[in-house]
C-alpha positions in Angstrom: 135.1 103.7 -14.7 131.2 103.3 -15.0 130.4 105.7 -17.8 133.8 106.2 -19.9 136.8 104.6 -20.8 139.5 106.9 -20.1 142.6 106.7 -22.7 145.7 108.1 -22.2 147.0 109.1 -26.2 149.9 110.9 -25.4 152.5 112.1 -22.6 149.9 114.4 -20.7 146.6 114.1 -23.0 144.0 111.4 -21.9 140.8 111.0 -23.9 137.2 109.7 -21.8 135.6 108.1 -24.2 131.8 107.2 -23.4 130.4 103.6 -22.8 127.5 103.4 -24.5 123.7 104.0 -22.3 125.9 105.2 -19.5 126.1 108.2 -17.9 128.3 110.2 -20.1 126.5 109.8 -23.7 129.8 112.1 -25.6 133.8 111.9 -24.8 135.6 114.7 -22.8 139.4 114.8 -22.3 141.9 116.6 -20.1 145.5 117.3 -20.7 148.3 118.2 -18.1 149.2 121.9 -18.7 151.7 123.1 -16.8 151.3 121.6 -13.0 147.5 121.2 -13.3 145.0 119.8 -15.2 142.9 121.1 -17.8 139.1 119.4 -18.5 137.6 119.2 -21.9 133.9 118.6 -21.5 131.7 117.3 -19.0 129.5 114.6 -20.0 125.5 114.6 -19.5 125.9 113.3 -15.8 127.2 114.6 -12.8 127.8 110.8 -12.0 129.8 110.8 -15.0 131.4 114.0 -14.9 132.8 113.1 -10.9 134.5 110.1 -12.0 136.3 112.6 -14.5 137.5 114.8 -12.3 138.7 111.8 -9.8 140.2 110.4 -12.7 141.8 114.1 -13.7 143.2 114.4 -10.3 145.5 111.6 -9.7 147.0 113.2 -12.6 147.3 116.7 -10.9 144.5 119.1 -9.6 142.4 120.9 -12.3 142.6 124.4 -13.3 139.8 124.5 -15.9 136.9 122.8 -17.3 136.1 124.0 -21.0 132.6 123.5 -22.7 132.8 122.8 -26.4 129.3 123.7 -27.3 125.7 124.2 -25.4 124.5 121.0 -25.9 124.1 118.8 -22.4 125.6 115.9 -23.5 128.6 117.8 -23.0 127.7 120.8 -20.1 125.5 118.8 -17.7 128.8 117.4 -15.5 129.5 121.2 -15.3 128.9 121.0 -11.5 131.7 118.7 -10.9 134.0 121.5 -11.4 131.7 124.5 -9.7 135.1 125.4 -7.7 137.1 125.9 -10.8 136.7 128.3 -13.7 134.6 127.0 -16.3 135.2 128.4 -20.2 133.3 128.8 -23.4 132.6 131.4 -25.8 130.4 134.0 -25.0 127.7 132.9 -27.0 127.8 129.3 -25.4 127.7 131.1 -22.9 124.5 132.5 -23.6 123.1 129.1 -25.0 123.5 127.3 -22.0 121.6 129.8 -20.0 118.7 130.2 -22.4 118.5 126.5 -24.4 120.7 124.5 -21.9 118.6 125.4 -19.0 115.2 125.6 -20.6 115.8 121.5 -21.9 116.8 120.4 -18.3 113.4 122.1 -16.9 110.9 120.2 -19.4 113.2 116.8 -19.0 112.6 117.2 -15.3 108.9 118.3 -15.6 107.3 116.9 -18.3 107.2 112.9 -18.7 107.0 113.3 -22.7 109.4 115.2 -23.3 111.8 113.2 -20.5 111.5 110.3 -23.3 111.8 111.9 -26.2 115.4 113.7 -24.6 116.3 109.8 -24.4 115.1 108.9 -27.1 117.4 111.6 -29.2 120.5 110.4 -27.4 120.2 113.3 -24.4 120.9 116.9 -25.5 118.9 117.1 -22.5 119.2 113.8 -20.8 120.3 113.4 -17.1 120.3 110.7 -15.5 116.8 109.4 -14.0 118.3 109.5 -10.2 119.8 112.8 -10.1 117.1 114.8 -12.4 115.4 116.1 -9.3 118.3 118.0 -8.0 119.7 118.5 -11.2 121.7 121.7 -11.3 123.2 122.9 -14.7 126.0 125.2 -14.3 126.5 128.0 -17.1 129.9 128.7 -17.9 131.8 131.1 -15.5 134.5 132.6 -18.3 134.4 133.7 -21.7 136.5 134.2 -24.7 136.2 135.9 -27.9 139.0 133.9 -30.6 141.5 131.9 -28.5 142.7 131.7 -25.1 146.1 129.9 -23.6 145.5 127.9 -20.5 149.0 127.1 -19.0 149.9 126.1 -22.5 146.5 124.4 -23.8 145.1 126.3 -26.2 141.5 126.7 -26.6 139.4 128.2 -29.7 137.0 129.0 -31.8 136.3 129.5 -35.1 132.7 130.3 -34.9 129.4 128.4 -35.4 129.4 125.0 -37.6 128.0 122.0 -34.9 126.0 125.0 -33.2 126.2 128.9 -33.3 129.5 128.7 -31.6 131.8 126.0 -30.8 135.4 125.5 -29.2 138.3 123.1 -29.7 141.4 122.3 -27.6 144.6 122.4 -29.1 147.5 120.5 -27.2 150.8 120.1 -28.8 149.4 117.8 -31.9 146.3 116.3 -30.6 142.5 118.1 -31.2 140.0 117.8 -28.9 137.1 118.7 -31.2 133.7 118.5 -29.8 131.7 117.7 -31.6 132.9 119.8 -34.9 134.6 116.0 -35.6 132.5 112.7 -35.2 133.8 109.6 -36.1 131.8 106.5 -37.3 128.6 108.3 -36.1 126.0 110.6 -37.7 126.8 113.8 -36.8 123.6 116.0 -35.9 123.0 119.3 -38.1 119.7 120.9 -36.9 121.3 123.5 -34.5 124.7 125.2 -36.9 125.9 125.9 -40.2 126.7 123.3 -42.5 128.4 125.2 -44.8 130.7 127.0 -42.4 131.4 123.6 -40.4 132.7 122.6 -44.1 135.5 125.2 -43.8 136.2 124.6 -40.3 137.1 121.0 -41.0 139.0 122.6 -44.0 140.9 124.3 -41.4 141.6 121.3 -39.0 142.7 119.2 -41.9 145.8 122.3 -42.7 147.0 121.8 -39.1 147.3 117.5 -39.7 146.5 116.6 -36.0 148.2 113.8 -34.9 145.2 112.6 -33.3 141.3 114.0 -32.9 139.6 113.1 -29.8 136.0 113.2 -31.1 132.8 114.4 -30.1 131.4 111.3 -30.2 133.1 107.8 -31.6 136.9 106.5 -31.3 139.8 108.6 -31.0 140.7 109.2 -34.7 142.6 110.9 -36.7 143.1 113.7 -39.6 142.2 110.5 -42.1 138.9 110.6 -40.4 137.5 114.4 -41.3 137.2 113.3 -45.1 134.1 110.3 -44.1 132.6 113.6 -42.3 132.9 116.0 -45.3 131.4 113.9 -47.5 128.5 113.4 -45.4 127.9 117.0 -44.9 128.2 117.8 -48.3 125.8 115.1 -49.4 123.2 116.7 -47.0 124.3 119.9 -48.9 123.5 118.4 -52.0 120.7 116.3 -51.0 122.8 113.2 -51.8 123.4 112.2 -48.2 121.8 108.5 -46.7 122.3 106.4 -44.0 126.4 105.4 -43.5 126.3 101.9 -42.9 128.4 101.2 -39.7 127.6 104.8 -38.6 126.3 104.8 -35.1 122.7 106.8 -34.3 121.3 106.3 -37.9 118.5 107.6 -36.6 119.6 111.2 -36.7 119.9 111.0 -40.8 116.2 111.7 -41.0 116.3 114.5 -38.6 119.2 116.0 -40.5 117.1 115.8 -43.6 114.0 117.6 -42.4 116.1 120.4 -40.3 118.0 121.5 -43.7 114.7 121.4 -45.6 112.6 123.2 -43.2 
């Protein structure tokens, strides 16, 4: 694969994790539910997010794709999987169209905001080659609380990354968007800290086997306390730079969105 590593971490759960300045930027997933396939996430690329569904269907055909969030780094593959139902809350939903959309217009027409996309690690980020034709697909199915896909179970408990964001469930193993980083700043300027603090409260009560990240290794429950603390110390205006943490640049950032 040219933009993940794909993992397989249990019977019927495989976990994409991105290779760095590729084409994917965050991991994605899929799990065998049932006789098909379900997709979690899509990477920024539709390069990317084809060699996931070609790598999804030697396993069996997909059924789903699921968005964890609005941010592209996770929605911009969506087109790989236009044939299929695509699921997210409603208010992803709604996010996609309004933000999602709105980011891949000024990446593709304005040169200054193209590099500052890159240089933020790609909320917005396509690839250069395929930002001309660029489509980004909104999802095609909502869901208010939780919803069983042939025995994946997808949910939400609200807003904490962003104003709404989903996790997979499958047997013991969490997909988690990007509600769970791992060795990586997290970014805070578009959710609620406070409320992402009882979320992971709520993921650490349930003792995952493993957590297939936003961004960063596949972990697991021993990796949500390095998270808390982080968040509470930007809470508390203790919070600085983890060494080791990928995309220290994002501290900064994190600073100035919670004081402004």
């Amino acid at each position: 694969m040219d933009h993940f590593r794909l993992d397989q971490i249990a019977d019927d759960a495989w976990a994409a994790i991105a290779i760095p300045d590729r084409g994917a930027v965050a991991n994605a997933g899929f799990v065998r539910a049932g006789d098909d396939v379900v997709v979690f996430d899509t990477f920024v690329s539709t390069s990317a997010a084809d060699q996931l569904r070609i790598a999804a269907e030697v396993v069996a055909p997909v059924s789903y794709a699921i968005n964890s969030h609005w941010h592209g780094d996770h929605v911009n593959g969506n087109k790989s999987f236009d044939d299929v139902p695509i699921v997210a809350t409603e208010r992803t939903r709604e996010l996609v169209e309004e933000r999602g959309r709105v980011n891949v217009e000024a990446f593709r027409d304005d040169p200054e905001e193209r590099a500052r996309a890159q240089r933020e690690g790609g909320t917005a980020a396509v690839l250069e080659e395929e930002v001309d034709d660029f489509v980004l697909l909104v999802p095609t199915n909502t869901f208010v609380e939780q919803i069983e896909l042939d025995g994946a179970v997808v949910e939400t408990l609200g807003g904490g990354h962003t104003e709404s964001d989903a996790f997979l469930w499958f047997e013991d193993t969490l997909f988690a968007g990007d509600l769970v980083v791992i060795e990586t700043h997290p970014w805070v300027g578009h959710g609620d800290v406070e409320h992402w603090l009882e979320i992971l409260d709520a993921f650490e009560a349930r003792r995952p086997r493993l957590i297939v990240p936003g961004h960063g290794p596949v972990g697991t429950v021993d990796d949500i306390p390095p998270l808390r603390r982080y968040l509470e110390g930007l809470l508390a205006g203790t919070a600085g730079v983890v060494d080791g943490w990928d995309h220290p640049d994002l501290h900064e950032r994190n600073v100035e969105a919670l004081s402004s």
